[in-house]
C-alpha positions in Angstrom: -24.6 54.4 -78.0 -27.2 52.9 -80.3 -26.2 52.6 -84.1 -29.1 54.0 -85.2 -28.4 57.6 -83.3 -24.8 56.8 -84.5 -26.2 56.9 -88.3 -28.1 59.8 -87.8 -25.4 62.2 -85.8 -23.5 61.5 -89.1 -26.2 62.4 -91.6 -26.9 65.5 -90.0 -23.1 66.4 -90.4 -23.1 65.1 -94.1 -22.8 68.5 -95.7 -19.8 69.6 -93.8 -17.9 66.4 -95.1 -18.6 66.3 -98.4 -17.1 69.7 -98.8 -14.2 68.6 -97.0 -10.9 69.0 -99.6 -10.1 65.3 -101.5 -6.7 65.6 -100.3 -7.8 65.2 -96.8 -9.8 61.9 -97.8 -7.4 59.7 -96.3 -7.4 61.3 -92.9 -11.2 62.0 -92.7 -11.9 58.1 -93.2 -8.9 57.3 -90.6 -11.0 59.7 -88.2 -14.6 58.3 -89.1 -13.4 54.6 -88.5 -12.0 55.4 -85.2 -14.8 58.0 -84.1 -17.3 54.5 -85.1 -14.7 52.5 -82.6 -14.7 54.4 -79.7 -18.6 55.5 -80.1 -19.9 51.7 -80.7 -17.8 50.6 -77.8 -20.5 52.5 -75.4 -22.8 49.5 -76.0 -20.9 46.6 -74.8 -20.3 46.0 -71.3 -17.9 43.5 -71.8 -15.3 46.2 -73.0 -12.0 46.7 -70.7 -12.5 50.2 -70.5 -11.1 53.7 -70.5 -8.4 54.7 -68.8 -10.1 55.1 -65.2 -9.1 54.7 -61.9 -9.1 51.1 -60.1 -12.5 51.9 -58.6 -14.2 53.0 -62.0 -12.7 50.6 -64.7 -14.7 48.8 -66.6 -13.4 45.5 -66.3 -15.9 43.0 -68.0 -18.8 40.7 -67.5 -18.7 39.4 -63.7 -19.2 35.7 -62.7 -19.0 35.1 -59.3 -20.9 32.0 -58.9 -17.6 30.3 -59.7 -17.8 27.3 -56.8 -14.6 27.5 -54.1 -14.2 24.5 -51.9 -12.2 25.0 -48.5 -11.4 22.5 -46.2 -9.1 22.3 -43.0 -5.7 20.0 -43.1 -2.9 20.0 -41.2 0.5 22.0 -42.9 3.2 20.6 -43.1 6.6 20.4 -40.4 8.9 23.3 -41.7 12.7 24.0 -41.3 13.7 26.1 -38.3 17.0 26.8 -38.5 18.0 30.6 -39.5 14.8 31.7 -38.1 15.3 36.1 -37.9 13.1 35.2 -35.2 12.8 31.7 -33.0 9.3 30.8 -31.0 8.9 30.3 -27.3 5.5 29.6 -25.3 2.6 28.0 -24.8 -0.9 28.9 -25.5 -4.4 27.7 -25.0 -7.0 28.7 -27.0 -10.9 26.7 -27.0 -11.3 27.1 -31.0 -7.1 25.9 -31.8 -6.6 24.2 -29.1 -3.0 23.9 -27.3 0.3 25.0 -28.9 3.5 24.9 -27.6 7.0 26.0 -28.8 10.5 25.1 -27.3 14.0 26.0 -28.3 17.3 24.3 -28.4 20.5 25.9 -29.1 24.4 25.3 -29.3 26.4 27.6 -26.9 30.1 28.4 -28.4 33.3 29.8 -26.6 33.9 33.5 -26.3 36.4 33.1 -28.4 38.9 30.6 -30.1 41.6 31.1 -27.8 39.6 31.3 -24.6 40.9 30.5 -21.4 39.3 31.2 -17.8 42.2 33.0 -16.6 44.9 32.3 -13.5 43.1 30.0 -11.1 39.4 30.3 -11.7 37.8 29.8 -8.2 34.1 30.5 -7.8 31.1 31.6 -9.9 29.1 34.7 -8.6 26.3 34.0 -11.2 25.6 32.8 -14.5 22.5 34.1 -16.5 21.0 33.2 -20.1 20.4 36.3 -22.1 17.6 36.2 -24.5 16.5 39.2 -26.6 13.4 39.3 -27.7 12.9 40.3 -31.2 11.7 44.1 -31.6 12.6 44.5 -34.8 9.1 45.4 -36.0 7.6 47.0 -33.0 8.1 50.1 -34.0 5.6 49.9 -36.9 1.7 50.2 -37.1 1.6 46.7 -37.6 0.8 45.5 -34.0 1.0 41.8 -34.8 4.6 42.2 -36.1 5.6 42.4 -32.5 7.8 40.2 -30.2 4.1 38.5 -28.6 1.3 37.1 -29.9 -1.0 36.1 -26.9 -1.6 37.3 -23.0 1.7 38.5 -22.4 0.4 39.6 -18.9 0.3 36.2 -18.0 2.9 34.3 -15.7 5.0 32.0 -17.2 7.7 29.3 -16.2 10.4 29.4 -18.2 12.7 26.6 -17.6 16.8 26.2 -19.3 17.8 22.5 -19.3 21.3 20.8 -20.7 20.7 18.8 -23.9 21.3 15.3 -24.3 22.7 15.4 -27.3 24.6 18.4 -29.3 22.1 19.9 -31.2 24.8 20.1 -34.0 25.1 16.6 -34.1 21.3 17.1 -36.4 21.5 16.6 -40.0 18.0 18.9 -40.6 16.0 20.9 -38.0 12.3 20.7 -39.1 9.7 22.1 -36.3 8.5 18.7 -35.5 11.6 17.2 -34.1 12.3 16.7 -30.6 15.3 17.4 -28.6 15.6 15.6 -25.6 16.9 17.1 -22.5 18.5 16.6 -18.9 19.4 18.4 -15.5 17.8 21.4 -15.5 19.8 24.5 -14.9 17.9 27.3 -13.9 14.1 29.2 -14.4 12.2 32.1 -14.4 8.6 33.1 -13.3 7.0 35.9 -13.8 5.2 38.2 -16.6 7.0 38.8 -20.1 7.6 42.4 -21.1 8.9 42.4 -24.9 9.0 45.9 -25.1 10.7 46.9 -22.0 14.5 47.6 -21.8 16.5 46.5 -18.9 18.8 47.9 -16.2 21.8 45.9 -15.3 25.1 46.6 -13.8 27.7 45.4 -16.3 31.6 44.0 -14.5 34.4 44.7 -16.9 38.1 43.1 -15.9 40.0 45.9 -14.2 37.8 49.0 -13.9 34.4 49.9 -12.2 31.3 48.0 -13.0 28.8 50.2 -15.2 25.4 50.2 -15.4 23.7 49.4 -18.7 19.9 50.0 -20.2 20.3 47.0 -23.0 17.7 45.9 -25.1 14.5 43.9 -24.0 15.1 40.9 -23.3 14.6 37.5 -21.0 17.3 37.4 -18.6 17.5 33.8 -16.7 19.6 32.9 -13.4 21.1 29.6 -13.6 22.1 27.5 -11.0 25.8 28.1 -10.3 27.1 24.6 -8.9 25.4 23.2 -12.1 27.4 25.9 -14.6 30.7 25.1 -12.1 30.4 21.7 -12.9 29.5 22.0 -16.3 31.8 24.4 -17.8 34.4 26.0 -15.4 35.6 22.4 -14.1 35.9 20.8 -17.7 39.5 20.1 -18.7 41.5 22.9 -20.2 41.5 21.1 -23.7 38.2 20.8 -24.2 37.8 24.6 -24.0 40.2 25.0 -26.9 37.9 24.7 -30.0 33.9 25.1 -30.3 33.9 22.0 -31.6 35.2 20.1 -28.9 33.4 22.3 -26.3 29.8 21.8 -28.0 30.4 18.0 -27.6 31.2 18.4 -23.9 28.5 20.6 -23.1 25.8 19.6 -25.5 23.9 23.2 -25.5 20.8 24.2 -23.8 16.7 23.8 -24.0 14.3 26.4 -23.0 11.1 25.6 -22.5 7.4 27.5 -21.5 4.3 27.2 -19.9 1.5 28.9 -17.8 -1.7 27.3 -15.8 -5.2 29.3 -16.0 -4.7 31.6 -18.9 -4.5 31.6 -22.5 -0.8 32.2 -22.5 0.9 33.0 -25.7 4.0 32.7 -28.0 6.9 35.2 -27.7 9.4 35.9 -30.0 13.1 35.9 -29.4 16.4 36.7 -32.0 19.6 35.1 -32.2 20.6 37.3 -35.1 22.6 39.5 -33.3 25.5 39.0 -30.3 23.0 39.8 -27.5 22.4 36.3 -26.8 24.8 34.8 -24.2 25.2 33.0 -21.4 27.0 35.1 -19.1 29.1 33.7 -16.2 30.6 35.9 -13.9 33.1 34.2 -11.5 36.3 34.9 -9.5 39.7 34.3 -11.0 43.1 35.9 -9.2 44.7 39.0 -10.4 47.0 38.7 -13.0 49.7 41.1 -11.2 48.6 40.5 -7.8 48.6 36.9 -6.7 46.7 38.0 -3.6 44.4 39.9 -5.1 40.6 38.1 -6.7 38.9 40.1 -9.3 35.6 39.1 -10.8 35.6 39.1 -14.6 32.9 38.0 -17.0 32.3 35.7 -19.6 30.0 35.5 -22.4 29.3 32.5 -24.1 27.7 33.7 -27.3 24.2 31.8 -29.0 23.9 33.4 -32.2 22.8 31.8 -35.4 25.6 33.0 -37.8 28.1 30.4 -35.8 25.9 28.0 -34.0 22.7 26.3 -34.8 19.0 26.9 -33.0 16.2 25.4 -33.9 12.6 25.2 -32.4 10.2 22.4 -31.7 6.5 23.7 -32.0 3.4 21.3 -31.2 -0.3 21.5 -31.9 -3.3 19.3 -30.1 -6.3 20.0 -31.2 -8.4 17.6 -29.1 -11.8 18.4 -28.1 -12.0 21.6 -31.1 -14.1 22.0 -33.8 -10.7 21.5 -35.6 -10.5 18.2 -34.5 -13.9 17.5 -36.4 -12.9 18.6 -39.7 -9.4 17.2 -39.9 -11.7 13.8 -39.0 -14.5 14.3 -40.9 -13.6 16.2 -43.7 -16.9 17.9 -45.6 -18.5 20.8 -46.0 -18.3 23.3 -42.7 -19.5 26.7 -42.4 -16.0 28.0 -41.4 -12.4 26.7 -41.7 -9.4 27.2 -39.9 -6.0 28.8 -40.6 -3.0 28.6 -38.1 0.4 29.1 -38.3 3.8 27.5 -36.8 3.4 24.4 -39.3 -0.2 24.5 -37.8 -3.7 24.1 -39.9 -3.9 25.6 -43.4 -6.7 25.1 -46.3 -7.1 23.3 -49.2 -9.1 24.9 -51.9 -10.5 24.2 -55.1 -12.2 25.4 -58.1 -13.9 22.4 -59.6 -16.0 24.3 -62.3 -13.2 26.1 -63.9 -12.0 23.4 -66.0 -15.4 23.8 -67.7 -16.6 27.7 -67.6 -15.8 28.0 -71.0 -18.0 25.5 -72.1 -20.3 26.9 -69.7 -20.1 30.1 -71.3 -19.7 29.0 -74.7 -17.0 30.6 -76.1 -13.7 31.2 -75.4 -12.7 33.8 -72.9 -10.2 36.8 -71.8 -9.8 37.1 -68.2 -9.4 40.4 -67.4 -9.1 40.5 -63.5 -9.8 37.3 -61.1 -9.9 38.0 -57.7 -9.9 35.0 -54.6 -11.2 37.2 -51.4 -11.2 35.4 -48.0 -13.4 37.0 -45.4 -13.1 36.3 -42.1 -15.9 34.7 -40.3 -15.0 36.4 -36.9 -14.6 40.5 -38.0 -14.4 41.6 -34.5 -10.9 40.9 -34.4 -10.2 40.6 -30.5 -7.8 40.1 -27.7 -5.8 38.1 -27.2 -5.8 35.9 -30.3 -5.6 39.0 -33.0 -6.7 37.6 -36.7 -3.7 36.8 -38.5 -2.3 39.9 -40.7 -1.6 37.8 -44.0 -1.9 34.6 -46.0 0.0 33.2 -48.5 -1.5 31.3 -51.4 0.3 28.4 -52.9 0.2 25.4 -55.4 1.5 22.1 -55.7 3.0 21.2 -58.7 2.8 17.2 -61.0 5.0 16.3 -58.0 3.5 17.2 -55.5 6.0 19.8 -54.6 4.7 23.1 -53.4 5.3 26.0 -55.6 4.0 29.8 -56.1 1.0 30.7 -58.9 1.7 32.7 -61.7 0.3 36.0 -59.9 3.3 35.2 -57.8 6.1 34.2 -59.8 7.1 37.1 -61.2 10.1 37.0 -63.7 13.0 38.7 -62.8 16.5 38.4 -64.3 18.5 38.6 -61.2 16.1 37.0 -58.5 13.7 34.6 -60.5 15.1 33.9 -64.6 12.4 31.1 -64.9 9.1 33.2 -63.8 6.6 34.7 -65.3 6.5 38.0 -67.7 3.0 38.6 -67.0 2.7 39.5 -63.4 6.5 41.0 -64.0 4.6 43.5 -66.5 1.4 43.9 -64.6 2.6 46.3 -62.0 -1.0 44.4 -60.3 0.0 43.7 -56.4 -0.5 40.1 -55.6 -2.3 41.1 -52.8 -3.1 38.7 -49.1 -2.8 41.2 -46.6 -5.4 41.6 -44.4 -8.1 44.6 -44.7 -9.1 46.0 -41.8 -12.1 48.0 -43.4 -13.2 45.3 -45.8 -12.3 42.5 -43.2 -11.1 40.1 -45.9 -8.6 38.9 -47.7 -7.9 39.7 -51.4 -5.2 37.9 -54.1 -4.7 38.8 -57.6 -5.0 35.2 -59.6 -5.8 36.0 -63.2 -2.8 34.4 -64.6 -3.6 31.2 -62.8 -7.5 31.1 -63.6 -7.1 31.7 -67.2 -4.1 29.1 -67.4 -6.5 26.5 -65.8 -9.6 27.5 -68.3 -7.0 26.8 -71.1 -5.7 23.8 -69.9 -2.1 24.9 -69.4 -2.5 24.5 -65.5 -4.3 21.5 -63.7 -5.3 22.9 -60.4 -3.4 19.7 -58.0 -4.0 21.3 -55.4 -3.9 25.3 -54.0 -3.7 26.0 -50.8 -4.3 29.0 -48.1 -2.0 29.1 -44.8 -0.4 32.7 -42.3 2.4 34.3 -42.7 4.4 36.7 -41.5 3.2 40.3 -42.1 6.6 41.6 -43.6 7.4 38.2 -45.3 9.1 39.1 -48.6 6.8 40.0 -50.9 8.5 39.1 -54.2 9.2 35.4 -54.5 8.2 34.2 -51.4 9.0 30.8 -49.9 5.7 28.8 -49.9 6.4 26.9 -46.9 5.7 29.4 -44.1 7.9 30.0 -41.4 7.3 29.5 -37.6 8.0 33.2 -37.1 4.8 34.3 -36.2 2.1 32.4 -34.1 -1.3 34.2 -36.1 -4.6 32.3 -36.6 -8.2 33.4 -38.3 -11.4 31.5 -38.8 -12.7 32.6 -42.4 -16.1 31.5 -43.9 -16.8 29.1 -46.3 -18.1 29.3 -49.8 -21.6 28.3 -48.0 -21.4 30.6 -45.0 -25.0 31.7 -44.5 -23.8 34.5 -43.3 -22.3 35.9 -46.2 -18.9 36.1 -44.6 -17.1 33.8 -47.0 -14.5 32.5 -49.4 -15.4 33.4 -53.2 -13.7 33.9 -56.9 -14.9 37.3 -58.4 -13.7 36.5 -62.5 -14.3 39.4 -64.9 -13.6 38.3 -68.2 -14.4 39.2 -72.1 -15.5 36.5 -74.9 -13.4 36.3 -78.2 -14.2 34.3 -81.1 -10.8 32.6 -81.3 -10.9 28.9 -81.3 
């Protein structure tokens, strides 16, 4: 509202004030001053704003010519041990190239004082268990589930003995390499990570049952191997999971597929459904000249024994492969994860917006959005459902920005009050209307205009859709095998990477 119209509203309501009573002086000039606040506030759109919803808020004067490089590096290996859920496959794909994922895992006794009974004689069969992991396939979130990939492809999956005891590993990060032997059994065929599974279960002295158990991978091994292996081993070394583990070593699975895309699938260890199951004849003990056929389940679960997963990436022959060796300006970038391809970004003219602007400033609400540069979201390869966004710190250690560090006197003493007091989301999940990607980052842009941040490096990579949101780890687990292209600050096509700042100048030096 202009001043002038301000000036005369108040002339034309002069007679009504003067007649006012003096001993309500005080309040009327309280009221005048604050009616000349709120009225002369109209005027400047720089002002926050009333108390409107998110859509309607006035929330400053918007700069988003604020320059964001992006370019495409490769992450970094990451631990893999205590995985809620472990990667297995192998998948082919023209824009990331080949990845492929592996397991190794200790196998312990059923139990500390195991024995295989009166005169063990024969195996009828022995067979790997593997659940897959369905913890999330109940929800609306399709990419939370046990595949990512063709899953009506045929695979090979193939069990061998390790050459070493995996627990002979001092650290389990998803580049290293576990070298295996014989091979002890496979399975070919399609993966169904959703479908439960009819088996007849043998229990010691009664009548064998049939079962519907979880889905999951079951895997015949070769019984002469297993025979050799673990029923003729010497009665000591079945005495303690210690000594076992160093006779047996533990097991490798493995994946792969010809003429498809294949994809990754996604098994737990969590719970005591893993096992290798041996089923084998043993005599009665009552009736010498009786045989009964009992079982034995040798658990793999990673409460008790480590498992740990082996994932590569070759990118030969991909666009990728040009931009990790020719790093520049592109009009897309890549994001992958499994310790895959994540981007580096900067902001190399915030150091010097508020010289720019010439004053200094309040930032009210920053905002990094990410779109992606392929919307269309298809089959098989779905865009990944969220990023994370991180920081390195003077040591080149990575670390979470302000936005995500809230303070919390339990979980995280040394964080920060601000986005603890915000109630403001830190945001990266995907929008499936708006395509993009969104993060909160006003605490880390205005710390960087002030100089209390240097910006060492920030950095974009997937994650998990129901990672934890508060305080999250910023190196990203292999527990989802997600990828998206996004567009770069200088996409053409206006599908790209940008910082929206709303902010108000103050005269404060």
């Amino acid at each position: 509202m202009k001043r002038s119209r301000l000036k005369n509203w108040f002339q034309s309501h002069n007679t009504g004030i003067i007649k006012l009573n003096m001993k309500f002086s005080k309040l009327d000039l309280l009221t005048l001053l604050i009616s000349l606040f709120l009225f002369s506030s109209c005027k400047d759109s720089s002002t926050i704003g009333l108390n409107l919803d998110d859509a309607n808020k006035i929330t400053g004067t918007l700069n988003d010519t604020v320059t964001v490089t992006s370019n495409t590096v490769l992450d970094e290996p990451t631990g893999t041990s205590g995985l809620a859920r472990y990667p297995l496959g192998y998948m082919k794909d023209a824009t990331f190239g080949t990845t492929e994922a592996s397991i190794a895992m200790a196998v312990n006794l059923p139990s500390g004082t195991f024995t295989l009974g009166s005169a063990p004689t024969s195996i009828d069969s022995a067979i790997l268990v593997l659940p897959f992991d369905t913890s999330a396939a109940s929800t609306t979130q399709y990419r939370a589930r046990p595949f990512y990939g063709d899953s009506t492809a045929i695979y090979t999956i193939t069990v061998s003995q390790l050459s070493t005891s995996i627990k002979t590993y001092s650290t389990y990060l998803s580049n290293q390499v576990y070298p295996s032997g014989d091979v002890l059994g496979t399975f070919t065929g399609s993966i169904k990570p959703t479908t439960h599974v009819k088996i007849t279960s043998i229990i010691d002295a009664a009548p064998d049952t049939a079962l519907v158990t979880v889905p999951e991978l079951r895997i015949k091994l070769n019984t002469a191997m297993i025979q050799s292996k673990i029923l003729a081993l010497d009665s000591l070394l079945l005495t303690t999971d210690y000594k076992f583990n160093a006779a047996f070593r533990g097991l490798k699975i493995t994946a792969s597929t010809t003429g498809t895309n294949g994809g990754i699938m996604f098994l737990n260890f969590a719970s005591a459904n893993s096992n290798l199951e041996i089923y084998y004849k043993h005599k009665d003990a009552t009736t010498t000249t009786k045989i009964d056929t009992v079982a034995a389940k040798f658990p793999i679960i990673t409460t008790t024994n480590p498992v740990a997963a082996t994932i590569t990436h070759n990118y030969t022959g991909t666009p990728i492969a040009t931009q990790l060796a020719t790093p520049g300006v592109y009009q897309t970038t890549y994001l992958q994860a499994m310790s895959g391809i994540r981007n580096r970004i900067k902001f190399p003219s915030l150091a010097t917006l508020k010289a720019k602007i010439g004053s200094n400033i309040i930032i009210n609400k920053a905002e990094l959005v990410i779109d992606s540069s392929d919307p269309a979201d298809s089959i098989p390869f779905k865009i990944a459902p969220r990023l994370l966004l991180y920081k390195l710190d003077i040591a080149g250690q990575r670390t979470n920005v302000p936005d995500n560090n809230a303070y919390s006197s339990s979980e995280n003493p040394n964080g920060d009050l601000r986005p603890a007091t915000s109630g403001v989301p830190f945001g990266g999940k995907y929008d499936f209307t708006k395509k993009s990607y969104t993060f909160s980052v006003t605490n880390y842009v205005q710390d960087i205009i002030d100089g209390k941040l240097i910006d060492y490096g920030t950095y974009l990579a997937p994650i998990a859709y129901d990672a934890a949101i508060s305080y999250p780890n910023p190196y990203p687990l292999s527990n989802n095998a997600s990828r998206v292209v996004i567009g770069s600050f200088s996409n053409t096509s206006n599908r790209k990477i940008r910082l929206n700042i709303y902010y108000v100048k103050t005269t404060n030096k």
